[in-house]
Every structure is written in C-alpha cells, then in structure tokens.
VODRENNU-417214 format. One record per residue (C-alpha): chain; x, y, z. Coordinates in pm, whole numbers, plus 32768, in hexadecimal, padded with zeros to 4 digits. Example, Ala and Ser with C-alpha at 12.3 -4.5 7.8 and 13.67 -1.06 7.14 Angstrom:
BEGIN
SITE_unit_u_v_w
SITE_A_84CE_7E3E_830C;
SITE_A_8557_7F96_82CA;
//
This chain:
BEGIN
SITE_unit_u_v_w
SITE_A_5143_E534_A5D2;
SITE_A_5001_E4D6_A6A8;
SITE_A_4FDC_E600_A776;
SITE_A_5028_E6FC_A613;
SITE_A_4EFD_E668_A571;
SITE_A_4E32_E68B_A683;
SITE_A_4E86_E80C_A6C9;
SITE_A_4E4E_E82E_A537;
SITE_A_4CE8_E791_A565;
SITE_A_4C81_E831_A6A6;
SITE_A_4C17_E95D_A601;
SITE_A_4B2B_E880_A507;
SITE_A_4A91_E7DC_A642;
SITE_A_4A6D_E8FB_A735;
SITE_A_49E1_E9F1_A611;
SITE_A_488D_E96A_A5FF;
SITE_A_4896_E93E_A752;
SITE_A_48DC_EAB1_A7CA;
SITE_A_47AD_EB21_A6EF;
SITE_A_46E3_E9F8_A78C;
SITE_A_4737_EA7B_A8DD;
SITE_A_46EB_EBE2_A898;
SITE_A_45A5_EB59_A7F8;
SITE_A_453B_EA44_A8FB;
SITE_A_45CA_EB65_AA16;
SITE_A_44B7_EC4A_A9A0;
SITE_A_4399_EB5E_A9AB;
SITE_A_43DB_EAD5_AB2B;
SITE_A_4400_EC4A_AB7D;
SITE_A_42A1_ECB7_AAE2;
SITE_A_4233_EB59_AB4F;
SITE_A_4298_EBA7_ACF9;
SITE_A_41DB_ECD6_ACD3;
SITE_A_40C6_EC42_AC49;
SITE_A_40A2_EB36_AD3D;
SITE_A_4095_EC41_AE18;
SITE_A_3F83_ECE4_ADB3;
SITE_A_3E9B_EBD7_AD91;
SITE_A_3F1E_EB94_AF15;
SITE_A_3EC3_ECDF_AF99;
SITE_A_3D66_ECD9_AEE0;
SITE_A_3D27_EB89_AF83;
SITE_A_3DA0_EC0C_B0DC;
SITE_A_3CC9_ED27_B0B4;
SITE_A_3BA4_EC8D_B03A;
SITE_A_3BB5_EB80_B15A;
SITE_A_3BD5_ECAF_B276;
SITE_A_3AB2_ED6C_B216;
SITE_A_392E_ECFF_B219;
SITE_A_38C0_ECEE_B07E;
SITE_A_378D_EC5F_AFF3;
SITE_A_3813_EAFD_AF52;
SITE_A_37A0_EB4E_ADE6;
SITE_A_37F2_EC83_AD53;
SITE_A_38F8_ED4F_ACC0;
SITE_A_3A28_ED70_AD9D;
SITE_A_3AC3_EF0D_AE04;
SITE_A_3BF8_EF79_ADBE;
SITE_A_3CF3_EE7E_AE57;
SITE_A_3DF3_EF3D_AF07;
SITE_A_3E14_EF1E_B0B2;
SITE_A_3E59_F075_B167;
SITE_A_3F05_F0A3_B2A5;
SITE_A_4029_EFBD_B323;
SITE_A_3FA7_EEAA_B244;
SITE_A_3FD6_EF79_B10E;
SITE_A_4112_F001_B155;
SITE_A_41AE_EE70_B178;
SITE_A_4130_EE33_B026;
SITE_A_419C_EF6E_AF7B;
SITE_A_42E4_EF2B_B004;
SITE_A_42E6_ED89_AF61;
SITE_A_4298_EE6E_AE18;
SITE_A_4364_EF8C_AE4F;
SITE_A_44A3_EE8A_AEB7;
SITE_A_4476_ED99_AD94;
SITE_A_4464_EE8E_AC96;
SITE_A_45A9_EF3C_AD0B;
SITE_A_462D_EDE5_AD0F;
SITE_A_45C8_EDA0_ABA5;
SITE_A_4626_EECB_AB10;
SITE_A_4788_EE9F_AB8E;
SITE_A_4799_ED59_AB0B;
SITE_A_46F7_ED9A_A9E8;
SITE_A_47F4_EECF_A9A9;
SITE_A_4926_EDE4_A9FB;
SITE_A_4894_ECD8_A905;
SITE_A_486A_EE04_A7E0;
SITE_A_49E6_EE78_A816;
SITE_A_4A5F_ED0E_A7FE;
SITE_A_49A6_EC7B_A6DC;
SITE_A_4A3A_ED4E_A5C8;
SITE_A_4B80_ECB5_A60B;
SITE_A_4AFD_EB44_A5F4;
SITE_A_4A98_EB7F_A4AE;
SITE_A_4A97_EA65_A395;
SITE_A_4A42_E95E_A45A;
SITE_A_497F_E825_A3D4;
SITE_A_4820_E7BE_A414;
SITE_A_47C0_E64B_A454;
SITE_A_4664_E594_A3C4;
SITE_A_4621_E584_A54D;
SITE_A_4643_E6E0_A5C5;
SITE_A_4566_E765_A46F;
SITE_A_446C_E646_A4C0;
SITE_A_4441_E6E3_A641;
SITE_A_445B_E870_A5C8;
SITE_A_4345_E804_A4AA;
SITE_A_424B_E76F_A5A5;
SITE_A_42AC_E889_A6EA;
SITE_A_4265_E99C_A5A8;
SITE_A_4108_E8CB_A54D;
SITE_A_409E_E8DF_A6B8;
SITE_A_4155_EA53_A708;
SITE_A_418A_EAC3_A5C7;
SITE_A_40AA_EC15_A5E2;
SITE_A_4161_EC74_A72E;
SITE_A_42B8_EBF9_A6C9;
SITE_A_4278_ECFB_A595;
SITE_A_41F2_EE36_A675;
SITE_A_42E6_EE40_A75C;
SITE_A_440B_EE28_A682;
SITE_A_4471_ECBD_A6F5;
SITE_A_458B_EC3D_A62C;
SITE_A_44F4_EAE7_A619;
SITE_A_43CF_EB59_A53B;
SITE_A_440A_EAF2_A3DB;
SITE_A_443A_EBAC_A2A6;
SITE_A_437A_EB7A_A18E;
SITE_A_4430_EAB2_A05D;
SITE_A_4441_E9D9_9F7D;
SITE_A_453A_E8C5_9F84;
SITE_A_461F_E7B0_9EA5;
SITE_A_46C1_E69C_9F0A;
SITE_A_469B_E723_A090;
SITE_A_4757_E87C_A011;
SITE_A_4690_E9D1_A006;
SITE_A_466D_EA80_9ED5;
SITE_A_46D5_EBC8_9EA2;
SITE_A_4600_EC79_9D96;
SITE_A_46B4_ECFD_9C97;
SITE_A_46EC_EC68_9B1F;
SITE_A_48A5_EC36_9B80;
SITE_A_484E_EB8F_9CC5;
SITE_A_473A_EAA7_9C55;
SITE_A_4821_EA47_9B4A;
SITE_A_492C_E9D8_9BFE;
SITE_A_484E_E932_9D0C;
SITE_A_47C0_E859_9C3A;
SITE_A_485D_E793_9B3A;
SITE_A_477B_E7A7_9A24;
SITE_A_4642_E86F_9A70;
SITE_A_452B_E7FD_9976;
SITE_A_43F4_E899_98BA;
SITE_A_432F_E7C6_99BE;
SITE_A_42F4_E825_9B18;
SITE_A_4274_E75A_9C44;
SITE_A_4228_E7F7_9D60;
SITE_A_41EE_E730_9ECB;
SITE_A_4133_E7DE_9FD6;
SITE_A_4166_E70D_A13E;
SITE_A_405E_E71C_A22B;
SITE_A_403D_E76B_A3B4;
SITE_A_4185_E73D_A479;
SITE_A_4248_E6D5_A354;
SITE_A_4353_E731_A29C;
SITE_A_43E2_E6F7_A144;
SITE_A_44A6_E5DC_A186;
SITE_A_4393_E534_A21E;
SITE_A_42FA_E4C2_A0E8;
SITE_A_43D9_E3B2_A0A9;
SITE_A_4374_E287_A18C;
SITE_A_43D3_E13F_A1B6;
SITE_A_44B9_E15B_A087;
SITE_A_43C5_E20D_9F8B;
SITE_A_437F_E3A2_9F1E;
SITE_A_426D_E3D2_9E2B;
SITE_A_4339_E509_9DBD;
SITE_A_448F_E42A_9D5B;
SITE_A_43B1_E312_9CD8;
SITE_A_430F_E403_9BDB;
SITE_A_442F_E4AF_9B7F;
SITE_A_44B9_E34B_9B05;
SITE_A_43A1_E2D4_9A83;
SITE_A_4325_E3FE_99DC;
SITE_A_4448_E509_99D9;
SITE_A_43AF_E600_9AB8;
SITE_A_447D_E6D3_9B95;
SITE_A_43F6_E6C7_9CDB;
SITE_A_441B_E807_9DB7;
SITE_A_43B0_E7E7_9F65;
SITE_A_4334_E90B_9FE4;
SITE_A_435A_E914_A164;
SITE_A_427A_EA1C_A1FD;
SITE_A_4232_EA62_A36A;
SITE_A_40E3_E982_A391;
SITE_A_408D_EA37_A4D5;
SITE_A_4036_EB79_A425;
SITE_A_3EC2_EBB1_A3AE;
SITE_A_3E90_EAFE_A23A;
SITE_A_3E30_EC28_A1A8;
SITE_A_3F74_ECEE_A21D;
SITE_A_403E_EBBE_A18E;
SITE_A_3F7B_EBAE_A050;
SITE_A_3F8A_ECF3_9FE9;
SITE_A_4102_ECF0_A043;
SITE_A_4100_EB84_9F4E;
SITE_A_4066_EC49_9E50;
SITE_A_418E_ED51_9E46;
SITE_A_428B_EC86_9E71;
SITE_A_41FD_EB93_9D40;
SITE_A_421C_ECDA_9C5C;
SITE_A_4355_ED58_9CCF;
SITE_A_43D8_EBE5_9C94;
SITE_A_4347_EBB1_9B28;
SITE_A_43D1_ED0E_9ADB;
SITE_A_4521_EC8F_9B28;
SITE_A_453E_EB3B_9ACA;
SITE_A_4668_EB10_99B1;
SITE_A_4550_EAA4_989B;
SITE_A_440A_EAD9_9836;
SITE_A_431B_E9FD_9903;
SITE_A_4226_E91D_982F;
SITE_A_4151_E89E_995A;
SITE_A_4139_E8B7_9AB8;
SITE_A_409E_E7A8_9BA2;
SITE_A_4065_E7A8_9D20;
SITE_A_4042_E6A5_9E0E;
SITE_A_3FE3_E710_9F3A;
SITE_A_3F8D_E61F_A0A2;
SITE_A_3EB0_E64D_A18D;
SITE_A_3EAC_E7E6_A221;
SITE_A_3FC8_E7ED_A0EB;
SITE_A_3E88_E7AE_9FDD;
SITE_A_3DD6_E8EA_A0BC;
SITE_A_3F07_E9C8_A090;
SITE_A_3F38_E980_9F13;
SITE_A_3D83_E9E6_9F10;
SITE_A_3DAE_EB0E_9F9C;
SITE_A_3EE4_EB7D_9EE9;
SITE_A_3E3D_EB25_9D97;
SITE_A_3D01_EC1E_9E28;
SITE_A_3E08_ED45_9E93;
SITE_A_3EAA_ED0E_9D4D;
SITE_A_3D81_ED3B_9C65;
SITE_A_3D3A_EE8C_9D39;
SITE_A_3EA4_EF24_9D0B;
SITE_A_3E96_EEE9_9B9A;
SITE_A_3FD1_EDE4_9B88;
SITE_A_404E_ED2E_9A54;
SITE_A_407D_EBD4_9AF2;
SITE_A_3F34_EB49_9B21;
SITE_A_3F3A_EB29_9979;
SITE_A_401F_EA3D_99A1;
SITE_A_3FAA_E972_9AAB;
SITE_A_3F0A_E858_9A08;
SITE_A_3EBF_E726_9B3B;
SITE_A_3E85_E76B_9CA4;
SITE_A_3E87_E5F6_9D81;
SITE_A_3E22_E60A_9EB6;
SITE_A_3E9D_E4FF_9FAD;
SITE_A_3DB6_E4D9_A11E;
SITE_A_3D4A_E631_A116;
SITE_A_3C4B_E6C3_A1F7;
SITE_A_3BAE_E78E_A109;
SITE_A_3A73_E78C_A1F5;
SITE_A_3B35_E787_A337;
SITE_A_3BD1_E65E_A44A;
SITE_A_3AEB_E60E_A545;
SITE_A_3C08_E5FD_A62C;
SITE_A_3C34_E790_A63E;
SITE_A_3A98_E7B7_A66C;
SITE_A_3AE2_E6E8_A797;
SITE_A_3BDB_E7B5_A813;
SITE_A_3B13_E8E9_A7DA;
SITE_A_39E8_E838_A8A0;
SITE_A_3ADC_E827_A9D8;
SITE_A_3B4A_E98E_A9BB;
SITE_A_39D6_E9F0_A9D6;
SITE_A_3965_E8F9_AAEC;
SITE_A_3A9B_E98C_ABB0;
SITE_A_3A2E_EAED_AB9D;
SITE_A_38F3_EA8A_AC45;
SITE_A_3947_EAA1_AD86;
SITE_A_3A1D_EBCC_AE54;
SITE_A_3AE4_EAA5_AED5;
SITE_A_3B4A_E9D7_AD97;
SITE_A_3B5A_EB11_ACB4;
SITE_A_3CD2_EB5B_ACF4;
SITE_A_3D39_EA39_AC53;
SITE_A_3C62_EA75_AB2B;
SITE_A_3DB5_EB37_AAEF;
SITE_A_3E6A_E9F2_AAB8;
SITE_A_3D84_E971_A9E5;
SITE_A_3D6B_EA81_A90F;
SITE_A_3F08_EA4D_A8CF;
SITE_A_3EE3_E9A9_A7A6;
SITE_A_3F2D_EA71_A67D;
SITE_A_3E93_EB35_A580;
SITE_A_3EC4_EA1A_A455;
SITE_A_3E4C_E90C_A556;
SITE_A_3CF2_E9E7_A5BC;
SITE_A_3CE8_E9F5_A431;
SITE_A_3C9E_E896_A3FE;
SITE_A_3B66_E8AD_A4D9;
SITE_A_3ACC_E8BD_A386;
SITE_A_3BA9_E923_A27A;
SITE_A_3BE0_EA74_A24C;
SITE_A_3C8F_EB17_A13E;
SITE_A_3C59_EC60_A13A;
SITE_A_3C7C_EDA2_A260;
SITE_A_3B14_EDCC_A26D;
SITE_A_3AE4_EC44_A2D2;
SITE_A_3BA1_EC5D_A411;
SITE_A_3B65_EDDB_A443;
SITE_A_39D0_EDBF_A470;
SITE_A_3A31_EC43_A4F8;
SITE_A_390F_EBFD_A61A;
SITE_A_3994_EAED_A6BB;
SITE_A_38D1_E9B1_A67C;
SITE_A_3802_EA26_A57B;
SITE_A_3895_EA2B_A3DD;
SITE_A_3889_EB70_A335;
SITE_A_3948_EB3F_A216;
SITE_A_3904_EB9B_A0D6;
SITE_A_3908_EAFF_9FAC;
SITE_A_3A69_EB14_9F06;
SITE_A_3A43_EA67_9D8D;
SITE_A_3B63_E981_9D06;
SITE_A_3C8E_EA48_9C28;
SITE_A_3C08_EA20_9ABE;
SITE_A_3C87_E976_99B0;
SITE_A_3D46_E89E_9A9A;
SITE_A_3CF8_E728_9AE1;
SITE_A_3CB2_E6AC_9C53;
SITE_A_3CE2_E566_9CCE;
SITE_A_3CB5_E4F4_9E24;
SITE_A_3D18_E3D6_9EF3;
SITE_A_3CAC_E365_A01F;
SITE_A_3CF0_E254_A142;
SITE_A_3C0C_E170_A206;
SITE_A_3CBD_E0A6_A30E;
SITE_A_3B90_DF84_A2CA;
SITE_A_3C20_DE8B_A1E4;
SITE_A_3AFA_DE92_A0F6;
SITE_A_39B4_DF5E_A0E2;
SITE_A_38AA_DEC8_A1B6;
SITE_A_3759_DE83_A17C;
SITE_A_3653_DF63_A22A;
SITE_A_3785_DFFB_A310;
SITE_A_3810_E14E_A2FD;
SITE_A_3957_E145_A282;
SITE_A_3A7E_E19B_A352;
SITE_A_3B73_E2D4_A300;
SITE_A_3D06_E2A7_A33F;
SITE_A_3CFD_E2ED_A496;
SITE_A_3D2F_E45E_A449;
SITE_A_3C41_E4C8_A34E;
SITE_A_3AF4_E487_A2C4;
SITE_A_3ABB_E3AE_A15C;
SITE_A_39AC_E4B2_A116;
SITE_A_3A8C_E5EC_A169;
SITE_A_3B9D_E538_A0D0;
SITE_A_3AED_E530_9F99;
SITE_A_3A3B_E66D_9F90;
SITE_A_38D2_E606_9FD3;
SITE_A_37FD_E6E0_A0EC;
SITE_A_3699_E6D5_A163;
SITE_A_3691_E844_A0C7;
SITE_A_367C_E7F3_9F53;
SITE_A_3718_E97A_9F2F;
SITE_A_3850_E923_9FD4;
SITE_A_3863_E7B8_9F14;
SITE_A_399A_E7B3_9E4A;
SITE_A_391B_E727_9CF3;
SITE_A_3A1E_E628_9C96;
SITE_A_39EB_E4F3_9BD4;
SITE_A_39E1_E3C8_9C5D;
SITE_A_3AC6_E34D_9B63;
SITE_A_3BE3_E434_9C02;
SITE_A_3B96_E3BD_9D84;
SITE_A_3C64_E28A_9DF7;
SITE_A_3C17_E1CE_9F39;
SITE_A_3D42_E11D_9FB9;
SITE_A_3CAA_E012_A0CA;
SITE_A_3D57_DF84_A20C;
SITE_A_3E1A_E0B9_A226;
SITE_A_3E6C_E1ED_A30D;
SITE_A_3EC2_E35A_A2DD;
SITE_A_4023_E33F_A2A1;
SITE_A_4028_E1CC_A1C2;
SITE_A_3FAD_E2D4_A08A;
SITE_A_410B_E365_A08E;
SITE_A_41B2_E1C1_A01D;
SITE_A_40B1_E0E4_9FAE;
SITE_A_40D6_E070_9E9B;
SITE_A_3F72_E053_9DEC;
SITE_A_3F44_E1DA_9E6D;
SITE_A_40A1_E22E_9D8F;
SITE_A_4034_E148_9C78;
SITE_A_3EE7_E226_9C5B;
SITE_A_3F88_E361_9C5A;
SITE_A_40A6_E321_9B73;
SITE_A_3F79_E2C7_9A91;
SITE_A_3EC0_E40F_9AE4;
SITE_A_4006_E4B2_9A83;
SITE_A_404C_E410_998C;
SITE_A_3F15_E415_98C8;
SITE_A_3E08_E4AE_999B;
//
C-alpha cells in the first residue's frame, strides 16, 4: 500500500520539478557562457597595454587564446541544448503536478531578479500573467469564473504584490488584507501574480487588458472596483490605469479607491545605488567586464531607480539622472497612501527614516519637483511608525486604516 501511493504521487512531485530543471538548466547554461565572456575580456584586457580610464574594445582574444574560449562556449551550449531538449520531451508527461508556497516563493523572487531574461529566451520558469483565488488561476471566461468562485459579487478587490512576490505572499503571520476585507466588507478579493522582473510599463499595460477582459466576464455586473496595490505592485496598478485611459477601456469608471501600500512612487534608493556601481565599474578597461554582472538585474528592478511607469521613462532612461515625466493620478478615483518608518515615533529636528526599502517622501508621493508631486491629501496618507517594508502587509493599525478607506473613504 506504501510504495502504490508513492508511484501515484511521484508524478505530482517530479512535475514541477522537470519544468524547474529545464528552466534552472537554461539559466546555468547562458550563465557558463557568460562567465566566460567577462573572463576572456578580463584576460584580454590584462595582456595588452590600455590607458586605465576609458572605454574598453571589443572583448574577444584571437589566436590560441580565442579558440579555448570559443570552445568553453561552443561545448556548453551543445551541452545545454541537449539537456534542455531532453527536459522539453519529458515535461509534457509530468504534467499536473502540484506547486508548493516554497517553490512559488523562490520562482517569484528568481523572476523579480531574471524576470526580463527568463521571458526572452523562452525560459519556462518565467511567469504568466494572472490573476488568482484562493492560490488557483483564473481562467477568463463568464462559466469558469463561475464555478471558480463560489459567489462572485458586484464588488471587486483587486491585490497587486510587489517585487519578488507572489500572490500568496500577502498573507503573513496569519493575516491577508484581501480575506480580511472580504469578511469585513464582502469584497471579493482577486491576486494577480505577474512576472515582477518585466519593465512596469510592459506589466501595466498587460494589467490594464487583463482588468477589461476580466470585468467583461465576470458572472454580474460590477458596482465598484478597488485596488490595493504594494510596493512596485502600487507602480504597476499606475501605469495600467495610464495605458488604460489611452486604449479607451470601460473599467477605469468603475474603479472607485486606489491604496497604495510602501510604494516607491519616486524610486528606492537602493536601485540608484546599484546603478552608481554599474557606472563606477565601467570606468576602468579592467573593472568594466563585470559591469556585466551588475547590470543583471532586471528590467522591473532598474525601474525602481525612480519610478517609472511608462516606455518612454526607461526608454530615454540616462542612468543617474530622472527623466520622467509627469504621469497625473486616474481621475475620479480616490488615492490613499501609506507609508513605513522603522523610527518608533517622528523625531524632532531629524529626518525621518523610510522602511528600510523605500523612502516616506516617495512613499507618499512628495518630490523636490513640485510637477512630479502627486497631490494627495494629507488626510488619505498614513504613517505606520516602528515598522519595515514588509510589516504593511499584517499590522494591524495599517489594516484598520484601510478597511476605513474602503469602507468609507
């Protein structure tokens, strides 16, 4: 009787897995190769004389050198693409598998950091844009959303996760702002899960389609909409409200409250950092190869260098310096904004401390540029005190302000 129900649940175990190794196969591959390069670039720039500042030539070697490393490249690529085809043939019959709160927790964060590349080369591990129930994707069509979810109601919440996450991530230590609301105020809260990786803008304006193909389909008519978005989540929902007001949808009307949890509306200083040590690395012939490494980090991450929303922000991007421009708040809907400081009151004379992640200022809107301040109330801006990035997702003053922003605005 043991060894039956294990062969009946080896499938369920090994499914995710094959698709995991395919995936993770495909990144050491491309990652081999690309320590590689930034190996022959240093050997080459080491063996020749070069000036110490300046921009680096092309890094290939020639001669015998060159032909050693085109053969690591040419070898691990054969390699890959043998396991990669072996992987391909075997997944489709380890199909139906289960996932675990663990695995999505380490695909959400390897897609936040690798999402772009994960997504360009066709790596199984990138996610899929869509929005979620109870852990269970939603298919979206009228029949299937009906029998998904028990009783689907005239009002809709929708959570947005940030950076790294996933949907199940916003229940911690016991508590979900989406459940709690839907109890408290009969909402029915729907996840979207999105590849976080990706630019913002590419995710928002896919948001902003999938929001109209979902109100288009839901069983009845929807009254109100609300969305709660945290951290890069709040910059997705921005930007999808922006691409939806240019295609013309329907959904926006309905939206009626937009709350905005530790969102970096004017960027994390931890990504300008970051940026910084790209540039100082590209100084110099000798350190410039592993400017490559730096520059890793994805698309959605470089986004938060200031918060960018739309193509144009990351597309004339120069570096350091913040070219957005300004991109006004949906209207007709109300905005509220919370943020954390990690100090456990406001001090006298001091500037006051972010979460550890993100800025009180950028958190709630305000920017030396008084064209790129977000004009919200000061009666819809919370500051939760002697907290961190992540305590805004179960404290319980920050879910006892917005269940009254909810509830009464």
């Amino acid at each position: 009787m043991g060894k039956a129900a294990d062969l009946k649940s080896a499938p369920a175990r090994v499914a995710t897995t094959a698709a995991d190794l395919r995936g993770g196969s495909k990144i050491l591959i491309d990652a081999v190769v690309g320590v590689t390069d930034i190996v022959e670039q240093m050997h080459r720039q080491i063996s020749r004389v070069a000036p110490v500042v300046g921009k680096p030539r092309d890094g290939r070697t020639s001669g015998i050198t060159g032909l050693v490393y085109r053969s690591v490249r040419g070898v691990t690529r054969a390699v890959g693409f043998g396991l990669d085809k072996a992987l391909a043939q075997l997944a489709p019959l380890l199909k139906g598998g289960k996932s675990s709160a663990q695995r999505e927790a380490v695909l959400s964060a390897l897609n936040g950091v690798l999402g772009d590349y994960l997504e360009e080369t066709g790596n199984p591990l990138a996610i899929a844009m869509r929005f979620r129930h109870q852990g269970k994707a939603l298919t979206l069509d009228r029949q299937s959303i009906a029998e998904s979810i028990e009783t689907p109601g005239n009002k809709l919440l929708i959570l947005v996760h940030g950076l790294c996450m996933n949907d199940l991530q916003w229940r911690r230590e016991g508590h979900d702002h989406g459940a709690a609301l839907a109890q408290d105020l009969s909402y029915t809260p729907l996840y979207l899960n999105y590849n976080s990786g990706r630019h913002i803008s590419i995710n928002g304006r896919a948001f902003a389609d999938a929001l109209e193909q979902l109100l288009a389909e839901w069983p009845v008519a929807v009254r109100e909409l609300v969305i709660i978005g945290h951290s890069m989540g709040g910059l997705v929902s921005r930007s999808a409200c922006h691409y939806a007001q240019q295609a013309g949808h329907a959904w926006p009307k309905k939206l009626k409250k937009a709350i905005f949890l530790g969102t970096p509306h004017h960027g994390a200083p931890l990504e300008r950092a970051g940026n910084g040590l790209d540039i100082l690395l590209g100084v110099s012939p000798y350190s410039a190869p592993f400017a490559k490494l730096g520059n890793v980090r994805s698309a959605g991450i470089k986004d938060l260098r200031h918060g960018n929303l739309r193509d144009e922000d990351w597309a004339r991007s120069a570096g350091a310096r913040d070219t957005r421009e300004p991109v006004p708040l949906p209207r007709g809907v109300k905005i509220f904004v919370v943020a954390a400081s990690k100090q456990a009151q406001r001090g006298e004379g001091k500037r006051l401390q972010g979460d550890g992640l993100v800025p009180v200022a950028s958190a709630v809107g305000r920017h030396k540029d008084e064209a790129l301040t977000l004009p919200i109330p000061a009666a819809r801006q919370y500051l939760c005190f002697g907290a961190d990035h992540f305590d805004l997702l179960n404290r319980a003053e920050v879910y006892a302000r917005v269940k009254g922003w909810v509830e009464k605005g």
